[in-house]
Residue frames as qw, qx, qy, qz and C-alpha x, y, z in Angstrom:
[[0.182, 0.667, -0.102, -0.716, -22.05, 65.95, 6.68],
 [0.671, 0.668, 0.306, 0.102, -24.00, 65.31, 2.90],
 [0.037, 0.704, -0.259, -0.661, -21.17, 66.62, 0.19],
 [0.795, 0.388, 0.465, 0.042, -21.60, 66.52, -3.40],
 [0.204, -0.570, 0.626, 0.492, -18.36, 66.45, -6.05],
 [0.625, 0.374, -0.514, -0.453, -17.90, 65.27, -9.87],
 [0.800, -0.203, 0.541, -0.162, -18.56, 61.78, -10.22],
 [0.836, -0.354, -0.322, -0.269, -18.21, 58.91, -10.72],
 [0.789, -0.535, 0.280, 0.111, -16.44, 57.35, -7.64],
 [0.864, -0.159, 0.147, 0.454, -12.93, 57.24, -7.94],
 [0.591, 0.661, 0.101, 0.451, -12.21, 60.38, -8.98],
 [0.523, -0.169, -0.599, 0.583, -9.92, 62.54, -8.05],
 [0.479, -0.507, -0.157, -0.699, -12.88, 65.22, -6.82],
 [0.807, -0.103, -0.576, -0.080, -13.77, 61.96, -5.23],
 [0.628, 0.122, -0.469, 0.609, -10.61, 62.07, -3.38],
 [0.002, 0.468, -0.074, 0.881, -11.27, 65.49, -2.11],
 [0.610, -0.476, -0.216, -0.595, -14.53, 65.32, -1.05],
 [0.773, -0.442, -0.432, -0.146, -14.00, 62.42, 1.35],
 [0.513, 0.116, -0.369, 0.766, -11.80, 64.38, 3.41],
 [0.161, -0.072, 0.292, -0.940, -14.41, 66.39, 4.41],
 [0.663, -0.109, 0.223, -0.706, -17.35, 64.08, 4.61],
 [0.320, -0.088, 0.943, 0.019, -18.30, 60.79, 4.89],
 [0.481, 0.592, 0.632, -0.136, -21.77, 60.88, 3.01],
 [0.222, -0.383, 0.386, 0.809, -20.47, 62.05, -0.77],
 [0.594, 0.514, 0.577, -0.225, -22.91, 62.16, -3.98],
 [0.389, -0.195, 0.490, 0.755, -21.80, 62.81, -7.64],
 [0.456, 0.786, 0.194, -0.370, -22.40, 64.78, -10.54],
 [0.730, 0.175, 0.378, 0.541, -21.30, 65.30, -13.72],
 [0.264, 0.743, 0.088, 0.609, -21.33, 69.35, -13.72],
 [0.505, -0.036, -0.452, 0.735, -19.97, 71.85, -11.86],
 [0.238, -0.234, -0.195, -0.922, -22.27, 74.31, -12.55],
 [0.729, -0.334, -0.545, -0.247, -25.02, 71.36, -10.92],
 [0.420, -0.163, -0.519, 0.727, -22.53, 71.20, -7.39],
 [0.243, -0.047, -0.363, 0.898, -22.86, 74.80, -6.79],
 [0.478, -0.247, -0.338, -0.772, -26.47, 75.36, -7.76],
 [0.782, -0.483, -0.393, 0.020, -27.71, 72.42, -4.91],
 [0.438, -0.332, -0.545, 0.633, -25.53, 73.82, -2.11],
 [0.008, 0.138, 0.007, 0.990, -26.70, 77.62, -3.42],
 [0.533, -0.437, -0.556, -0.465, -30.85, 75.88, -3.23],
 [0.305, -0.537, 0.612, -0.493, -29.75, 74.45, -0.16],
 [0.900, -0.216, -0.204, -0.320, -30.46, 70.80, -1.13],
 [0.851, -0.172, -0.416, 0.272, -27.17, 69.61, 0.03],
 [0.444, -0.839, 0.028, 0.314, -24.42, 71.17, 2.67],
 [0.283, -0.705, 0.378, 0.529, -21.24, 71.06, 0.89],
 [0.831, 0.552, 0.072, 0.009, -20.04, 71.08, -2.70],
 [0.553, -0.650, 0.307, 0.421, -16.64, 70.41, -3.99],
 [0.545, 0.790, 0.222, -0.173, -14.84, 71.97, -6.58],
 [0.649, 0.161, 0.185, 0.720, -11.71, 71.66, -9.06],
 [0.252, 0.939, 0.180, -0.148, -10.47, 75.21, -9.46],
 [0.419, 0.842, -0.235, -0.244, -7.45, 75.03, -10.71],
 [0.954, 0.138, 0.122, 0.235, -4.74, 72.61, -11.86],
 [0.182, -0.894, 0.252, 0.324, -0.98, 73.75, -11.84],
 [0.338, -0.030, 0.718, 0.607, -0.62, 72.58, -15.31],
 [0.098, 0.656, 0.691, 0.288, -3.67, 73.25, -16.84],
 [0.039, 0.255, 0.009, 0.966, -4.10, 76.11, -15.11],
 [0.315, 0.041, 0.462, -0.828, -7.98, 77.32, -13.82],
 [0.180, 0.279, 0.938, 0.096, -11.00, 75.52, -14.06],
 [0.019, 0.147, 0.008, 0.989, -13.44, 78.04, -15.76],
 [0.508, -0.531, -0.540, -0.410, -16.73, 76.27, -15.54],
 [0.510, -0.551, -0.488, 0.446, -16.00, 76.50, -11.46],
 [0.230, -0.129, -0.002, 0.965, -14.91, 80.17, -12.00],
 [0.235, -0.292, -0.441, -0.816, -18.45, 80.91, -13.76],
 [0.567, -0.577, -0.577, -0.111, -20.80, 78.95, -11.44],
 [0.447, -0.450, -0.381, 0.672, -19.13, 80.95, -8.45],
 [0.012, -0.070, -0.266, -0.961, -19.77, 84.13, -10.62],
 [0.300, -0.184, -0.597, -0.721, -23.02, 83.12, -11.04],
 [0.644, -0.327, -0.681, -0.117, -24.19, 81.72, -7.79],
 [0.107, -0.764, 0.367, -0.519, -24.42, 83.18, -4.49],
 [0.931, -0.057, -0.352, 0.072, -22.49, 80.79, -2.23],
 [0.197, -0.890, 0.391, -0.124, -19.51, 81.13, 0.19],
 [0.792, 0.214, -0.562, 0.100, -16.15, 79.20, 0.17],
 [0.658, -0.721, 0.160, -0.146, -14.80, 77.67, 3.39],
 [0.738, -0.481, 0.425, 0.209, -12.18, 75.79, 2.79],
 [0.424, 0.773, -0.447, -0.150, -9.33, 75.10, -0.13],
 [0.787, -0.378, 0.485, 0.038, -7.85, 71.68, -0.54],
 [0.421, 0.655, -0.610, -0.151, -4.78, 70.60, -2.50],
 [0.920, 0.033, 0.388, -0.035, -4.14, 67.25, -3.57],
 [0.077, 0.487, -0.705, -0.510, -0.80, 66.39, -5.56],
 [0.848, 0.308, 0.079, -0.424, -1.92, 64.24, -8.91],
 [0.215, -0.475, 0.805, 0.282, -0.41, 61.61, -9.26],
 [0.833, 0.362, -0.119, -0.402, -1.69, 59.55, -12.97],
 [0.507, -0.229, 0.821, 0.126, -1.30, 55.84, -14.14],
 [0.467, 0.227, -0.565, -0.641, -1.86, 54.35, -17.21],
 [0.304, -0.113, 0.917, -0.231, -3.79, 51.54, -16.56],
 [0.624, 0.362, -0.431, -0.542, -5.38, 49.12, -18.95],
 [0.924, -0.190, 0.256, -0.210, -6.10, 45.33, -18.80],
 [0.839, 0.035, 0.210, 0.500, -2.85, 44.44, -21.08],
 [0.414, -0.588, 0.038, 0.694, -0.41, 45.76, -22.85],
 [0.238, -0.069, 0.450, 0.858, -1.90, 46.39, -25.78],
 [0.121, 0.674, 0.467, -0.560, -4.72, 49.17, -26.54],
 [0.469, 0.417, 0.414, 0.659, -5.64, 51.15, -29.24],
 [0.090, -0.750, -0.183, -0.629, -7.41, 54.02, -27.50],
 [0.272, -0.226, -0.676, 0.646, -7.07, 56.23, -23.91],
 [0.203, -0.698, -0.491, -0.480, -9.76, 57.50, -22.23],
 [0.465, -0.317, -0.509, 0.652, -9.74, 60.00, -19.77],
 [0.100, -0.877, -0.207, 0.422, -10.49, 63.76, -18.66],
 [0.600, 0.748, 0.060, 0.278, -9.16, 66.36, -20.80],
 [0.197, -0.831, 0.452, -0.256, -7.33, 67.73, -18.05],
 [0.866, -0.264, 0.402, 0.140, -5.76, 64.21, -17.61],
 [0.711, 0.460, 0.260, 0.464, -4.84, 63.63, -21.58],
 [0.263, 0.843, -0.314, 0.349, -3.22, 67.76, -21.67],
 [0.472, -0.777, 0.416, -0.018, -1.41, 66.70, -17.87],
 [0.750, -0.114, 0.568, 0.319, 0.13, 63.41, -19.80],
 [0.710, 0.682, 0.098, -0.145, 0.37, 64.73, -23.01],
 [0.223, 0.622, -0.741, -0.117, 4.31, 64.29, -23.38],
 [0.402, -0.188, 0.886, 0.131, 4.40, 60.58, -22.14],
 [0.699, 0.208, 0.676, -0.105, 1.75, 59.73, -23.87],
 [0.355, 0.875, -0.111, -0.310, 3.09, 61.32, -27.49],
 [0.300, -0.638, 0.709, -0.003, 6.35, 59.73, -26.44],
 [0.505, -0.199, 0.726, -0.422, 4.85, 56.39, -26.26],
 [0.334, 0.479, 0.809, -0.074, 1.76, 55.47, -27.47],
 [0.194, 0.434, -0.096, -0.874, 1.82, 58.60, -30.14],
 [0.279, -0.088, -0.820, -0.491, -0.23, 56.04, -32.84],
 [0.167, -0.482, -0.851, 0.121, -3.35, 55.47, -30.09],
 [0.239, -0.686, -0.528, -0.440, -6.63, 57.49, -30.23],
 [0.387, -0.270, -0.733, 0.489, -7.35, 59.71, -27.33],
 [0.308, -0.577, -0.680, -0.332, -10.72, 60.09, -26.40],
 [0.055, -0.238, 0.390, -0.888, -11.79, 62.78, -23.77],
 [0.421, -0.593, -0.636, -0.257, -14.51, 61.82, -21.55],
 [0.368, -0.875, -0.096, -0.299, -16.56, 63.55, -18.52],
 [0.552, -0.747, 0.304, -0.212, -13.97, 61.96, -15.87],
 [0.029, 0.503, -0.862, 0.059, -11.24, 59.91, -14.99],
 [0.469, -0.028, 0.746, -0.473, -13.21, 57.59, -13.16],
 [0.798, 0.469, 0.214, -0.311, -15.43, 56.84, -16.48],
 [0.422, 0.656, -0.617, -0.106, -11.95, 56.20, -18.38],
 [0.190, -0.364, 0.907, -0.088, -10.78, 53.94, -16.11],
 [0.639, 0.320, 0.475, -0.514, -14.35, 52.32, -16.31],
 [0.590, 0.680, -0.277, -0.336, -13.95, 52.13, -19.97],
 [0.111, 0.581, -0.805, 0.047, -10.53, 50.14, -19.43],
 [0.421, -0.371, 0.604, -0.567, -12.28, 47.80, -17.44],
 [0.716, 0.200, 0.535, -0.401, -14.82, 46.89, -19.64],
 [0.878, 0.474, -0.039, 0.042, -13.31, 46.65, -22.82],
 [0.888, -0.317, 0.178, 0.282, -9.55, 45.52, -23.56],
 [0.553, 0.527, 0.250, 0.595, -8.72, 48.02, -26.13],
 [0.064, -0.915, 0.058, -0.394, -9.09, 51.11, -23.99],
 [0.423, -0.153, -0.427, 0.784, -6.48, 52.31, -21.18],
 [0.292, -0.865, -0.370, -0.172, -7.77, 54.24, -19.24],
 [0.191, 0.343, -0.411, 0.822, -5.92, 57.76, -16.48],
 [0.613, -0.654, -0.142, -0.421, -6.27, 57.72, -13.25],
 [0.393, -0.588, 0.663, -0.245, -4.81, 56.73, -9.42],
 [0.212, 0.450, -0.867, 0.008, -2.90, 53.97, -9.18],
 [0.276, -0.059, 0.787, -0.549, -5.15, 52.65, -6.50],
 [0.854, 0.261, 0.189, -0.408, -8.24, 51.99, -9.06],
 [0.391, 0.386, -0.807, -0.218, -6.12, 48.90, -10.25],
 [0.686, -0.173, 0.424, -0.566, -7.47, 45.79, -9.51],
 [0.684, 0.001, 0.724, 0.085, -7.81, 41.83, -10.71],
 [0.720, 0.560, 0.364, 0.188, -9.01, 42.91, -14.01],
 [0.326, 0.926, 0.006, 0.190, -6.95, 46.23, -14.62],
 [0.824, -0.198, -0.060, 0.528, -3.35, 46.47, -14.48],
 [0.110, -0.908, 0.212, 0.345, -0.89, 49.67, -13.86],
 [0.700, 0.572, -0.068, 0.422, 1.07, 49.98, -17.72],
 [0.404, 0.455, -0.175, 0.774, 2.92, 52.77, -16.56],
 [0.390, -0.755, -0.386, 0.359, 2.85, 54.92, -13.07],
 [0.311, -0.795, -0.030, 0.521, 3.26, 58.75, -12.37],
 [0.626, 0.050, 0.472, 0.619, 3.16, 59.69, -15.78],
 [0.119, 0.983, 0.108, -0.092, 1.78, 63.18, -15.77],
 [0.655, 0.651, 0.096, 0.372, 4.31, 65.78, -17.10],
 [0.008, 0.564, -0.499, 0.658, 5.53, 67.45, -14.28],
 [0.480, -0.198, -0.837, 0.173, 5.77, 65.63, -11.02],
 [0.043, -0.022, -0.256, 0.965, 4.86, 68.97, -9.32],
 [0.281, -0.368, -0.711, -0.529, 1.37, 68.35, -10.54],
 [0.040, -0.368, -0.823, 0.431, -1.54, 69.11, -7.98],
 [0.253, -0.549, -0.553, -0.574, -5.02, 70.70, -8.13],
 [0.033, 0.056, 0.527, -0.847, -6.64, 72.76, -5.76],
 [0.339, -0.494, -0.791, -0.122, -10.37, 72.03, -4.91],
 [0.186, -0.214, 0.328, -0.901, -12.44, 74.84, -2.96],
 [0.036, -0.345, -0.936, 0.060, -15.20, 73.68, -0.79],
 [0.251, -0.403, -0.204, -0.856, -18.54, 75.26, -1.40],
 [0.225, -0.214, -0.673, 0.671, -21.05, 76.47, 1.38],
 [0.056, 0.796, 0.589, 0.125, -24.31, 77.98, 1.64],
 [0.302, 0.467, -0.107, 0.824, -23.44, 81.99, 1.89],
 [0.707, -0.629, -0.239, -0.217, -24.95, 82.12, 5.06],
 [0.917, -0.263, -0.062, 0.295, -22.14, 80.10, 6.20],
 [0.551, 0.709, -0.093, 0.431, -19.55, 82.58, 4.76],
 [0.787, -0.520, -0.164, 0.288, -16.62, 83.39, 6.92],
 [0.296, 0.913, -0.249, 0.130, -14.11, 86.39, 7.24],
 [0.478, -0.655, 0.585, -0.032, -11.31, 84.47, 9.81],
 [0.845, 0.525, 0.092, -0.041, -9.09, 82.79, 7.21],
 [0.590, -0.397, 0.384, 0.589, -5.37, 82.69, 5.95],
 [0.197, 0.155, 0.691, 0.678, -6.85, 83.30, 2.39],
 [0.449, 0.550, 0.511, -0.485, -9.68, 84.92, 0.64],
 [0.210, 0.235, 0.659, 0.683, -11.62, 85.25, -2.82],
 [0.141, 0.498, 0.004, -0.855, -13.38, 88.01, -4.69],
 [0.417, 0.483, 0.658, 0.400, -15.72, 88.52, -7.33],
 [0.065, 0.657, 0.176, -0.730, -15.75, 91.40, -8.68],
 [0.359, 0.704, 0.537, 0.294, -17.89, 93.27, -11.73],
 [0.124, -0.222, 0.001, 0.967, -16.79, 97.06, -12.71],
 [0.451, 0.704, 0.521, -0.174, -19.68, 96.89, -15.36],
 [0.021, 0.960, -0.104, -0.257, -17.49, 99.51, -17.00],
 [0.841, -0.158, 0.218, 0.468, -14.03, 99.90, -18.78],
 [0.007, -0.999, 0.019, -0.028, -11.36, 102.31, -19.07],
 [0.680, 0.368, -0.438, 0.459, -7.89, 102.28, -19.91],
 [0.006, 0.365, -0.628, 0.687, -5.76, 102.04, -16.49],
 [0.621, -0.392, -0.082, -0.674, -8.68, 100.54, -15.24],
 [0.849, -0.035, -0.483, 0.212, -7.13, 96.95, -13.96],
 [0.385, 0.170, -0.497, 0.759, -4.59, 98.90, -12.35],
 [0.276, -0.427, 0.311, -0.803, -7.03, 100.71, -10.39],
 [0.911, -0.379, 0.035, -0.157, -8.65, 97.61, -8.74],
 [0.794, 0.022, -0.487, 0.365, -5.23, 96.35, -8.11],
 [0.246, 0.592, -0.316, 0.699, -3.99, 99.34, -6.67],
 [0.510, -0.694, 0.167, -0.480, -5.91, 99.19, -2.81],
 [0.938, -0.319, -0.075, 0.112, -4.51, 95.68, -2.25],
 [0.616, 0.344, -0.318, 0.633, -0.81, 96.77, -3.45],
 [0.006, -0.781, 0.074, -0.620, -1.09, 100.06, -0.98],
 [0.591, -0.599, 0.352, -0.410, -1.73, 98.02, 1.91],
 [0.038, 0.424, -0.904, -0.037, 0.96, 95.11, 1.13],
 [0.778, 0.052, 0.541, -0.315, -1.84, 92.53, 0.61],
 [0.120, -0.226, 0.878, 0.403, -0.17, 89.62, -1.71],
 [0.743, 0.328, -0.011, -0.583, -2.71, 88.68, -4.77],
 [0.473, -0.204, 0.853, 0.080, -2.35, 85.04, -5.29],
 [0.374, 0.282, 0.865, 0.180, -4.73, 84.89, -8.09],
 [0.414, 0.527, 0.005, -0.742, -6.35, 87.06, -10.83],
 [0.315, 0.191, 0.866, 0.339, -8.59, 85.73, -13.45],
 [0.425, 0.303, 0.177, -0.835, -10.61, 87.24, -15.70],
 [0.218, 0.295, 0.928, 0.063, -14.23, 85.61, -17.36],
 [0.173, -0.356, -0.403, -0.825, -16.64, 87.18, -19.91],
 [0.331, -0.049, 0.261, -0.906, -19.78, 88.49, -18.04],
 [0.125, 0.361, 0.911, 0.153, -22.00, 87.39, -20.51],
 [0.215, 0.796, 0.269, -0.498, -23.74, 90.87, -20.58],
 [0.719, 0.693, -0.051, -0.007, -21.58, 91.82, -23.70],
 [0.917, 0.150, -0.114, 0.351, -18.70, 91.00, -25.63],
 [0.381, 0.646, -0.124, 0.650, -15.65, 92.43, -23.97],
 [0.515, -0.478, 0.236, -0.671, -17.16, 93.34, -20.68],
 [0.558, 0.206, -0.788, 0.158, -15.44, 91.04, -17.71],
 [0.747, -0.663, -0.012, -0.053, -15.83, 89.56, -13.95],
 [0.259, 0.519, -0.708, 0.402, -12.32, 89.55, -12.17],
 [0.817, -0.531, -0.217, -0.063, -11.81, 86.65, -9.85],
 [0.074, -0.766, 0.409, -0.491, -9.48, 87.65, -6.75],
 [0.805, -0.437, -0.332, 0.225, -7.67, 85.33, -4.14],
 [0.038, 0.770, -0.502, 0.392, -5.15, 87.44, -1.52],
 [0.712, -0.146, -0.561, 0.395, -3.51, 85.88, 1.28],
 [0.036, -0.039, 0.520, -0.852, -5.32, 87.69, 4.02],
 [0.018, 0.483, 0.849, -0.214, -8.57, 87.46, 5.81],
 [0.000, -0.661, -0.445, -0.604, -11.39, 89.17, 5.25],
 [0.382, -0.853, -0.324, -0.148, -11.16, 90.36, 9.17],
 [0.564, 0.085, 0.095, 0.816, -7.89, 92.04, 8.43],
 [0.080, -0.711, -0.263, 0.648, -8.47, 95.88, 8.95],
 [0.043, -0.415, 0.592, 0.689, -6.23, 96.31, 5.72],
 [0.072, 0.150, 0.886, 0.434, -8.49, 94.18, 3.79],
 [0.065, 0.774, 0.579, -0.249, -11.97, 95.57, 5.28],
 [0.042, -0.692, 0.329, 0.641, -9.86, 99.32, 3.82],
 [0.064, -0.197, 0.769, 0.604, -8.97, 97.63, 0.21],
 [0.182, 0.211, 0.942, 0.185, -12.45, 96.83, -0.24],
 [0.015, 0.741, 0.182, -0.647, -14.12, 99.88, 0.83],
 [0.064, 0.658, -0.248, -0.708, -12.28, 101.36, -1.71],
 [0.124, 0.021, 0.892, 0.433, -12.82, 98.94, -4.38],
 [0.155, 0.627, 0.755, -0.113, -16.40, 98.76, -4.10],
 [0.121, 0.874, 0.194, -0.428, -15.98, 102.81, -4.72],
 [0.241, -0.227, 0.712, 0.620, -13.79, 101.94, -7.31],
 [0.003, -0.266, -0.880, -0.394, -17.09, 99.59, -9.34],
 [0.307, 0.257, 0.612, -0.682, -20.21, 101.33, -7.91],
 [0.637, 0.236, -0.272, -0.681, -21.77, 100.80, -11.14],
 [0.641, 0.184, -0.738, -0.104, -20.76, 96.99, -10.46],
 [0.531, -0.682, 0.255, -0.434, -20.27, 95.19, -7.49],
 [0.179, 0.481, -0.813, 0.276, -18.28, 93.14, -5.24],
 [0.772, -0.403, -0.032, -0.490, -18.98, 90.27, -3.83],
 [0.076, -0.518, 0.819, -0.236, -16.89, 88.07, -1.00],
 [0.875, -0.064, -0.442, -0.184, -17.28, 84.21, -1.38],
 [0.844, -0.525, -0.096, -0.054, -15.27, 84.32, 2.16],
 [0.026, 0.706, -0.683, 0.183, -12.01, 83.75, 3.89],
 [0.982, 0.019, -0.186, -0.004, -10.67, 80.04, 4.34],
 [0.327, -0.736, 0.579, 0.126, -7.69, 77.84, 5.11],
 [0.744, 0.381, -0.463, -0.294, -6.12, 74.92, 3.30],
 [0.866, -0.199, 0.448, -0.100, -5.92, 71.58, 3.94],
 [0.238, 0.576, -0.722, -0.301, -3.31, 69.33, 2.03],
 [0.870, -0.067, 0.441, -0.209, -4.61, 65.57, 1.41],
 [0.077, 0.525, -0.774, -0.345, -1.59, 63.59, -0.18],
 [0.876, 0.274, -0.008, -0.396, -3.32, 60.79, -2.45]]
């Protein structure tokens, strides 16, 4: 199986991905992933969606808004960051932005006099480190190597740290037999009490909401998409019922199921 995840090699996307295929390819957008598995040029795409420091990833939250596509699967990886740099002295770090906010106490602590540069990926920080002697670079421990040394290990900010990664899927492929599912939904519309009434079909029928996010349309200002995750399948009776009634909730909008899934844990 062909999947394609942020690049370059070594990130921790990277990581993901090869847990679920041996033949990986990279990008540098998300928005680029889910658009080639929605064409159909490749089979699977993987995707950060959220970070349990950082919080949600939104460009993955739009392109799933924006793309019809189905998830299948939901993998969590704990992060686990190094400083790593060819000595011990540097003047700048490069890394993801979600790397530099997940370290942002050690490295304040520390090194609160050195530059720090945000680039597309880890994997291009570390790169950076590699080639010149002034950067450090974030990232796994494991891209050390003859020229790059580990300054500091497991210096994110909480040790709890991990990211969750959803694989994408042509929507064909979409699946209701799951432990989990996710929602998109559009009201088009808005009205005080108006949250509460899309919440209300899952509360009625005891279906736990693991996730609510909301993201601008892009039709006008004000006017949102709600992404939904519960912890129940989509071939739950109770859940086939909560939607029903949703859908007659938005009929000026609409609903649309990116699937039911399970999760995989891959410890890095």
């Amino acid at each position: 199986m062909q999947a394609i995840t942020l690049g370059p090699a070594g990130t921790y996307s990277h990581r993901a991905a090869r847990s679920i295929a041996d033949d990986v390819g990279f990008t540098e957008s998300v928005t680029d992933i889910v658009a080639s598995v929605a064409d159909g040029d490749v089979e699977r795409g993987v995707v950060p969606i959220e970070n349990s420091i950082e919080g949600s990833v939104t460009e993955s939250l739009d392109a799933l808004a924006d793309h019809d596509v189905a998830v299948v699967l939901e993998i969590v990886t704990p992060i686990r960051h190094a400083l790593l740099a060819q000595g011990e002295e540097f003047s700048r770090v490069a890394s993801h932005a979600q790397a530099l906010a997940q370290c942002r106490t050690y490295l304040e602590a520390n090194y609160p006099g050195v530059e720090q540069e945000a680039v597309v990926s880890t994997a291009q920080g570390v790169e950076m480190a590699r080639e010149d002697p002034t950067v450090a670079g974030i990232g796994h421990p494991d891209n050390a190597d003859d020229v790059l040394r580990i300054v500091a290990e497991d210096i994110q900010d909480r040790t709890s740290n991990a990211t969750r990664f959803v694989v994408v899927a042509p929507e064909s492929e979409r699946s209701d037999a799951g432990g989990k599912s996710s929602l998109i939904v559009y009201p088009s519309t808005d009205y005080p009490g108006l949250l509460l009434e899309l919440l209300e079909p899952f509360a009625e029928r005891d279906i736990n909401l693991t996730r609510l996010e909301s993201r601008p349309s892009g039709e006008r200002l004000g006017d949102y998409v709600f992404h939904i995750d519960v912890a129940a399948g989509l071939y739950e009776q109770r859940t086939q019922n909560a939607i029903a009634e949703l859908e007659a909730i938005v009929e000026d909008g609409w609903v649309r199921r990116l699937g039911s899934y399970d999760t995989r844990h891959v410890v890095s």
